[in-house]
C-alpha positions in Angstrom: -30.2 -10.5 -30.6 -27.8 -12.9 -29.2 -26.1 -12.2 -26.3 -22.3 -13.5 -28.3 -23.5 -11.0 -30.7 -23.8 -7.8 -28.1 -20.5 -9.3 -26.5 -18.6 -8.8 -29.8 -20.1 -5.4 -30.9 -19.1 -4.3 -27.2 -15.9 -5.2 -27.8 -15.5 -4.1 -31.0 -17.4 -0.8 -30.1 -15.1 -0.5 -27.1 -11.9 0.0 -29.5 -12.8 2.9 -30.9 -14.4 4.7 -28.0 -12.3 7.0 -25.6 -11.4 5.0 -22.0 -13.1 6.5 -19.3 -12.2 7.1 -15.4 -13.2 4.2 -13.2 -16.0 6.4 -11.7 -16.8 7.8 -15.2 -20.2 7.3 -16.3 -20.9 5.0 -19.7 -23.1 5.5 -21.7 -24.7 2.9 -23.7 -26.9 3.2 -26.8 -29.0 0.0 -27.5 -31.9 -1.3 -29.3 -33.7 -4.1 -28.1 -33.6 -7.1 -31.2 -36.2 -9.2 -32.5 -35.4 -12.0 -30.2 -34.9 -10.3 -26.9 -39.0 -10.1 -26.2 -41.7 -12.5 -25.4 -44.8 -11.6 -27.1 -44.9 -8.3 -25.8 -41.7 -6.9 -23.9 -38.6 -7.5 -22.9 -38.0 -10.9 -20.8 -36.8 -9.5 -16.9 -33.4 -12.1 -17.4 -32.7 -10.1 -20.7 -32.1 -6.8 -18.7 -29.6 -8.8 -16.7 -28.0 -9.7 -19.5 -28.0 -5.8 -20.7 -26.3 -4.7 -18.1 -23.7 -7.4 -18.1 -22.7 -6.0 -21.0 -22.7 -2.6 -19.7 -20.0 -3.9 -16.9 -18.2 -5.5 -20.2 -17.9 -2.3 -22.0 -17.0 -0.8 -18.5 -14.0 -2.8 -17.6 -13.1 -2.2 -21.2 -13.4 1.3 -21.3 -11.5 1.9 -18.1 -8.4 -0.4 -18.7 -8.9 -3.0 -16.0 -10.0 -5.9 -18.3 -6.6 -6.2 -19.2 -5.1 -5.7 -16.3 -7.6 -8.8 -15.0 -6.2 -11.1 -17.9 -3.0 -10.3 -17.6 -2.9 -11.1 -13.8 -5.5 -14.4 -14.2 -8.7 -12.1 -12.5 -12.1 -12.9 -13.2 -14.4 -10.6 -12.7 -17.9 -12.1 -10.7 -20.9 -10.6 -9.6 -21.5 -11.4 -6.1 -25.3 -11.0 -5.8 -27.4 -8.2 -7.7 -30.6 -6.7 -7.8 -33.2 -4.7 -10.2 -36.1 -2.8 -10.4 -38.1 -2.7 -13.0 -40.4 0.5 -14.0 -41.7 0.6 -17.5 -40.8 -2.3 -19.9 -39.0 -2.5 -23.3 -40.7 -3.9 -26.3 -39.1 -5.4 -29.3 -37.3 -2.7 -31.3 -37.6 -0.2 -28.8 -33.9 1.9 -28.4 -33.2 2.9 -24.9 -29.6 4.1 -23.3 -28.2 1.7 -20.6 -26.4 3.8 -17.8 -23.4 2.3 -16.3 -20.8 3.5 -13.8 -19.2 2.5 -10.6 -20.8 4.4 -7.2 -18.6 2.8 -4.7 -16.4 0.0 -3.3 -15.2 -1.0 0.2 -12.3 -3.5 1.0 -13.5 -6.3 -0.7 -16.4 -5.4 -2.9 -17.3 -2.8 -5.9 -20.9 -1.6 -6.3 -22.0 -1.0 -9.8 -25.1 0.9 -10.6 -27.3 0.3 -14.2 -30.0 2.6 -15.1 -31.8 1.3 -18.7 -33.6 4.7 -19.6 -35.9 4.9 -22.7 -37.6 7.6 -23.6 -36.1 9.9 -20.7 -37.7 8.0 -18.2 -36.3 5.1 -15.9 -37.2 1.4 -17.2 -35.0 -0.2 -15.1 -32.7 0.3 -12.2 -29.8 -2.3 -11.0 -27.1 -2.8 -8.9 -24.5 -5.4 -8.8 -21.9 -6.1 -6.1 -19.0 -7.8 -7.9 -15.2 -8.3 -7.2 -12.2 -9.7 -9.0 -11.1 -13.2 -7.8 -7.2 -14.3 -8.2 -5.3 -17.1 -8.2 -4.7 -15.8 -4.4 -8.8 -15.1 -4.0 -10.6 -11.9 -4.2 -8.7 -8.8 -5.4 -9.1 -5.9 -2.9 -10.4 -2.8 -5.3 -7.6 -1.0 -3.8 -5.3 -3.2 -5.8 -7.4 -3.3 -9.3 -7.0 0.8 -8.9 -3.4 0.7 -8.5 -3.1 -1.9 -11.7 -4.9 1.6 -13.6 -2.8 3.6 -11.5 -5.4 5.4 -9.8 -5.3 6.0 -6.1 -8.7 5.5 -4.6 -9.9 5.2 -1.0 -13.3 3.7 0.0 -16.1 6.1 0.4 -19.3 6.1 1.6 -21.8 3.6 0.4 -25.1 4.4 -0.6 -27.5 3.7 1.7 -29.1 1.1 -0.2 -25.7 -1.1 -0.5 -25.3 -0.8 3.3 -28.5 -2.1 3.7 -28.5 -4.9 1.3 -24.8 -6.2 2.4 -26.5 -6.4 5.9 -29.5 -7.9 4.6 -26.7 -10.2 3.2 -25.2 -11.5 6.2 -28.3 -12.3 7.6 -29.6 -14.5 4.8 -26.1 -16.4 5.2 -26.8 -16.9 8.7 -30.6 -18.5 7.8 -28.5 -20.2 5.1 -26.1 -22.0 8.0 -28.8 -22.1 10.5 -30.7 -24.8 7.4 -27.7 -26.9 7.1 
């Protein structure tokens, strides 16, 4: 299936479902189409593209897409990650898992889970952030456009680990130029 295709059921889709809270956990019912697979399963950059939609449907479903247009945000994905388990073949319907764990000062951290079956395919994370005509909107602000006050919490273990795994690679990145 084309990915302008999923775009526009998502936001078609997202019209007529309830909003949810910012934390809320989305739920996402897909099938995998007849282009979306090599010869035998899913393509690894396809479940990228899954769960870009499920952060679509997400910013939908909790307000802030508009909020972003109307104040000139776009919403970027700072650096991500996946793991896949078991893969998806052609056809196949599995439920993509979407909902927001955490965020610090500058960065939200955005879990996927692709499950088919009742069992894990894949797992992702994304570390993403709005960016303004002023430059990146502190999540404390993108709350208070829903109207929600919300402090920084803990960050899974795993996203303390990766934004120090992070800063080193920029440092090996300097240290080359």
């Amino acid at each position: 299936m084309n990915i302008w295709v999923r775009i526009l059921m998502t936001l078609v889709r997202s019209i007529f479902q309830p909003k949810i809270a910012p934390t809320g956990l989305l739920k996402t019912h897909m099938i995998v189409g007849p282009t979306e697979a090599d010869l035998r399963f899913v393509g690894n950059a396809r479940y990228m593209l899954f769960m870009e939609v499920g952060r679509l449907e997400l910013m939908l479903r909790t307000g802030i897409f508009r909020h972003a247009r109307n104040h000139r945000w776009t919403p970027l994905v700072v650096s991500q990650t996946i793991r896949y388990v078991r893969p998806l073949r052609r056809f196949q319907r599995f439920t993509l898992m979407t909902r927001l764990v955490a965020w610090d000062e500058k960065w939200f951290f955005i879990e996927h889970k692709i499950m088919r079956e009742g069992q894990i395919a894949a797992f992702g994370a994304a570390k993403c952030c709005f960016r303004g005509p002023d430059g990146v909107v502190p999540p404390a602000a993108a709350f208070a456009a829903l109207g929600v006050s919300a402090a920084p919490g803990p960050l899974p273990r795993y996203a303390t680990l990766w934004t120090e795994s992070e800063a080193d690679l920029r440092q090996a990145m300097d240290e080359e130029t």
